[in-house]
Structure formats: structure tokens, C-alpha cells
C-alpha positions, 0 to 999 in steps of 0.5 A: 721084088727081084729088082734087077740092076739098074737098066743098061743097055746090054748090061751083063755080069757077074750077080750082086756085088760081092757074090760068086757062086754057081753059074751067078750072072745077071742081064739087062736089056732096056727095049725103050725107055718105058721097057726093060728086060732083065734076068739070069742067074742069082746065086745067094750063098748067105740068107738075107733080106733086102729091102727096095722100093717097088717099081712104079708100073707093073713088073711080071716075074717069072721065076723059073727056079728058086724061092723066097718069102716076100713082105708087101706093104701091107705086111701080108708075107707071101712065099713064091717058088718056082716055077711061078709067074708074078705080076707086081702092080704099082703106082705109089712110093713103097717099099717091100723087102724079100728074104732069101735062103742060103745057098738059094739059085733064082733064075728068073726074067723080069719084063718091066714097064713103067706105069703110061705103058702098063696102063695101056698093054695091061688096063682093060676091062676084062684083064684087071692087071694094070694100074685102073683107077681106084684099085687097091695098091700095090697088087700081087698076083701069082699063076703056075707057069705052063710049058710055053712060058717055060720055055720062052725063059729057058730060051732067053736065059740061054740066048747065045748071041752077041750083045747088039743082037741080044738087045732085039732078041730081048725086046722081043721074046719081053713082048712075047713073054709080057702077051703070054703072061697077060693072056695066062693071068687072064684066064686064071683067078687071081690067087685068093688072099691069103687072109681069107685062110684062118690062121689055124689053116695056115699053120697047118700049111706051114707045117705042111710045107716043113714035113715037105722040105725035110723028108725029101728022099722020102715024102709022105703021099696026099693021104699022109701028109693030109692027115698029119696035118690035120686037113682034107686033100682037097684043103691042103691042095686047094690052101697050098695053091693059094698060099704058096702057088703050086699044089703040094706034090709041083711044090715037093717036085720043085723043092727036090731039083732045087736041092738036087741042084746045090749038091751038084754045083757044090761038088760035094755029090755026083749027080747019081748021090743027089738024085737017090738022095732027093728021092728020085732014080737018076734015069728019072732024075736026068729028065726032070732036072733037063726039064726043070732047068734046061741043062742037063745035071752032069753040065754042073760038074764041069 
């Protein structure tokens, strides 16, 4: 999931090969052999689905903005938006594949640690993050990110100095970021499987989430969408959670910015036009969009 490029010391560039696009950049520090931190900006403007082979230990993912539907090897599909944490646990040889929409912008750190070091920082009896003995494999758990992680990666995704120093600040700020998710994963329970939600439920969450998506300048309130989905509030923000990893109104908010986003750094729209379009007022507008991805929107017409 989100596999980074080969881990180089101090490795920056351009995104996947062949893509250009708005602010399209990845990072990859390796801390020691057994850590790497790695990120950026990830700018997708055709849909695709890759497949790779998981990372052997335990990767945390936090996804500051974007989306994608990831298939694990159990064939269970899990759609993961930002901004969310993850925590990828594996000890076995498998593949997974992650389908991107188009004109999607992921930014993203990953902290990655090989399976000796994951079992040591992350096995513990009242943790269950790591790679113990007899558990289930791979393992995917997700948690709505508060704002000291939030911060912590806008902090490292606009860290400003030069590659030698970078490489320290990185290992540093991946520890800090690897303490905080452990200590956030613990308190939370893990995301209830999405199989325990009958398939009827979950196609009204789907449709859910598609009323959400297409009515963004207009969305219906709780009351409404619960209705015209067939569900009670407390289902449909309870089921949304654990399907999709944030309640419906974080996931509509995300979805809004997100879009907001791509019309700006397209140049299509001024920052005013998207904002109204997407629903918000642009005083309004202005201070979500700073908070969500740390720039303000007018920087994307530059």
C-alpha cells in the first residue's frame, strides 16, 4: 500500500515515473537499515491499479488527503481516505493491489520497519500492533488521525531543509510519528471487520457514500441521507466509520477539499468558483483548505 520508492538515502523526485502533475514529488529517507521514512506528494491523473508485494513488518500510513480502495489478500476491499492513519502488519510473501481514481493527489508519510524492529517497538501485550506469534496475517487497522499527527506530517511534508539535515529530521519526526501512532492505534479499537456488516448494509453505505460525492455543493443533512438510504443515523454513522474510516460528515468535508483542490491546481477555477462550488463560502473555505493541507488555496495558482 502506498509503496514508496526504493528506500535511498535522501532520495527526492519527481512522483512515479512518467507523471507530472500538481506539486507531484516523493521522499525517501533510510533512518538504519531496519527503518525507512518516506512520502510526498503523489499526483495521479489517469485511474490505475497497482499490484506489489506487501512490506514484510509492520508499515503505518498516514494519509493526509486523497483516497483509494485497497484489496487485501483476503479479497476483503477496503476504501481508505484521508486524513486516516493505517497500520500494515505482515510476516508472509503477498501481494495486495490499490486502485486510484483519476486526477487523485495522495499526500502521504509512510514510517516502515522491517519485522525484528516492528516486533520489538510494536508486540506488547496490551498493543496487538505488531507481528505476535499466531495472529492472523496480513492485518490492517485504520483510526481517524487527531491534529498532533496532523500536524506532525504537514511538518514533514514541508520540512525546508537541506538533504544531509533532512535525513536526521526524518528519523526523527518517524520515530515521533511511529510513538504517536502506537499510542493512538492503542487507545482506539480496531476497525470492526467490514464482513460483520451484511451486504444489504453495506450497499446502503455505498450508496451513501455516491449521494455524498455527487451532491457536494449541496449534500443532504444526517436526517436526510439516513432516510434515503434506508438507515438510522447512529447505522449510518456508526457503519460509515467502520467501512470507510471517518463519520459521513469528516468523509463529505474531505471529499469537498479534496475536490476543491483539483479545480484549483488545474487552473480551471479561481479559488472563489471552487469554493461556492463545493459548497462552502470562500472566508470559510480559506481556513478549511489551510487546515486540511497546510497551504493556503491561492499558493496552487502561482
Amino acid at each position: 500500500m502506498l509503496q514508496p520508492d526504493q528506500p535511498m538515502r535522501g532520495r527526492q523526485g519527481a512522483g512515479e515515473s512518467g507523471v507530472r502533475g500538481p506539486a507531484a514529488s516523493t521522499w525517501s529517507y533510510t533512518a538504519s537499515t531496519s527503518v525507512c521514512v518516506s512520502g510526498g506528494t503523489n499526483y495521479r491523473p489517469s485511474a490505475r491499479v497497482e499490484t506489489e508485494p506487501l512490506h514484510k513488518g509492520v508499515k503505518l500510513i498516514l494519509l493526509l488527503s486523497g483516497q483509494l480502495h485497497c484489496c487485501l489478500p483476503d479479497g476483503d476491499e477496503v476504501f481508505i481516505s484521508g486524513p486516516c492513519l493505517c497500520s500494515v502488519v505482515n510476516d508472509g510473501d503477498y501481494l495486495a493491489s490499490q486502485a486510484f481514481q483519476p486526477d487523485e493527489i495522495l499526500r502521504y508519510i509512510v514510517v516502515s520497519f522491517d519485522q525484528q524492529t516492528g516486533a520489538a517497538f510494536f508486540d506488547g501485550p496490551s498493543r496487538g500492533l505488531g507481528l505476535q506469534a499466531g495472529r492472523t496475517m496480513p492485518r490492517l487497522i485504520r483510526a481517524p488521525i487527531d491534529e498532533a499527527l496532523a500536524g506532525l506530517g504537514r511538518q514533514m511534508l514541508t520540512c525546508p531543509m537541506r538533504p544531509d539535515a533532512a535525513s536526521l529530521y526524518m528519523a526523527g519526526k518517524g520515530l515521533e510519528l511511529a510513538g504517536l501512532a502506537a499510542d493512538l492505534l492503542g487507545r482506539n479499537t480496531p476497525d470492526r471487520p467490514a464482513g460483520a456488516l451484511s451486504a444489504a448494509d453495506m450497499e446502503r453505505l455505498e450508496e451513501a457514500r455516491h449521494i455524498l460525492l455527487t451532491s457536494l455543493d449541496e449534500a443532504p443533512d444526517m436526517p436526510t441521507l439516513a432516510r434515503q438510504v434506508g438507515l438510522n443515523i447512529r447505522k449510518l454513522t456508526t457503519g460509515f466509520k467502520a467501512r470507510y474510516g471517518m463519520t459521513p460528515s469528516s468523509f463529505l468535508q474531505a471529499a469537498r477539499l479534496d475536490a476543491a483542490h483539483r479545480m484549483i491546481a488545474a487552473g480551471e477555477w479561481t479559488v472563489s468558483q471552487a469554493a461556492w462550488r463545493v459548497g462552502y463560502t470562500p472566508a470559510a473555505f480559506s481556513t478549511a483548505f489551510r487546515r486540511r493541507f497546510g497551504i493556503v488555496p491561492s499558493s496552487l495558482r502561482i
